[in-house]
N, C-alpha and C positions, 0 to 999 in steps of 0.2 A: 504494500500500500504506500509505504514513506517514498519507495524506490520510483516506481508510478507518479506520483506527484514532485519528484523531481527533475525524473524526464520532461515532465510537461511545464515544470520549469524552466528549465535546461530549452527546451523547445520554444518556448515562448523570448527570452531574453534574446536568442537566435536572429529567431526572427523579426525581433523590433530592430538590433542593431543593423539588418541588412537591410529593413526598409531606412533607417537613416543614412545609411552609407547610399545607397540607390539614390536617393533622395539630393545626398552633398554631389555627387556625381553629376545625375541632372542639373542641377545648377551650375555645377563651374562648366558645364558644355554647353548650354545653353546659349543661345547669339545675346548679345547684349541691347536693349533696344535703340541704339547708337551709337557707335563708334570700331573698336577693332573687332575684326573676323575674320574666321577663316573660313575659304572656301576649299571642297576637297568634290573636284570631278568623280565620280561613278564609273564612266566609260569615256570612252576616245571620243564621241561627239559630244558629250558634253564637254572633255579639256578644251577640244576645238571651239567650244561659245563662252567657256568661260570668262575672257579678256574681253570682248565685245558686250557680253551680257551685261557684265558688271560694271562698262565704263557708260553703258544707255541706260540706266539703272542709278547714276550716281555717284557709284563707288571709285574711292579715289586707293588705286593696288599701291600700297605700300611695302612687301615683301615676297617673295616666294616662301611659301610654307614647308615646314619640316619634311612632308608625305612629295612624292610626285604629282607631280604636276597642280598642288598646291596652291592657293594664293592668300596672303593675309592682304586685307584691304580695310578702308574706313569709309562706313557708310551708315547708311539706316536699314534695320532690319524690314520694317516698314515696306521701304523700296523695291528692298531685292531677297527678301525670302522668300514667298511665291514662286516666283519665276524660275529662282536657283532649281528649287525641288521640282519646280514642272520639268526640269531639262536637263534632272540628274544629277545636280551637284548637293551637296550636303554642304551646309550654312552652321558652324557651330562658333566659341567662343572662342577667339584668337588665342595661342602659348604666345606671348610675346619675346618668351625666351626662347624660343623652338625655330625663332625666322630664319631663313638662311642667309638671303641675302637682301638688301634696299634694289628698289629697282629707283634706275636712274633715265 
């Protein structure tokens, strides 16, 4: 009976720490509702709209992102979250330590 009831202790603590961890996760991935982001293409025609999408859209690319063919940029999620996901690319919260390089 003691043993049973602390399984489902055991069980239960489990489980709330994983919805807060899921939870901190979601948030720092999360795009920000303006300013740095990163974009991370899906497939090869999305890399291909990437740089266009993002500059008819507002965003001003300030990095190449850590991932291939990556791009951190500054804009409004607003803007350009929609569109990214219509055409494949994933829109999450910029590593600002992760950039590779300035684009110039």
């Amino acid at each position: 009976m003691i043993s049973e009831d602390r399984e489902q202790g055991w069980l239960l603590l489990v489980t709330q720490v994983g919805t807060i961890v899921a939870g901190l996760v979601i948030l720092a991935l999360m795009p920000p509702t303006a300013g740095g982001m990163m974009l991370i293409p899906m497939t090869s025609q999305a890399r291909a709209a990437l740089i266009p999408l993002a500059a008819a859209h507002g965003a001003l690319l300030v990095a190449q992102g850590p991932l291939p063919g990556s791009f951190v940029i500054d804009g409004k999620r607003s803007r350009i979250a929609a569109t990214m996901y219509r055409h494949g690319i994933v829109v999450l919260a910029a590593p600002l330590a992760g950039c590779r390089a300035d684009i110039s």
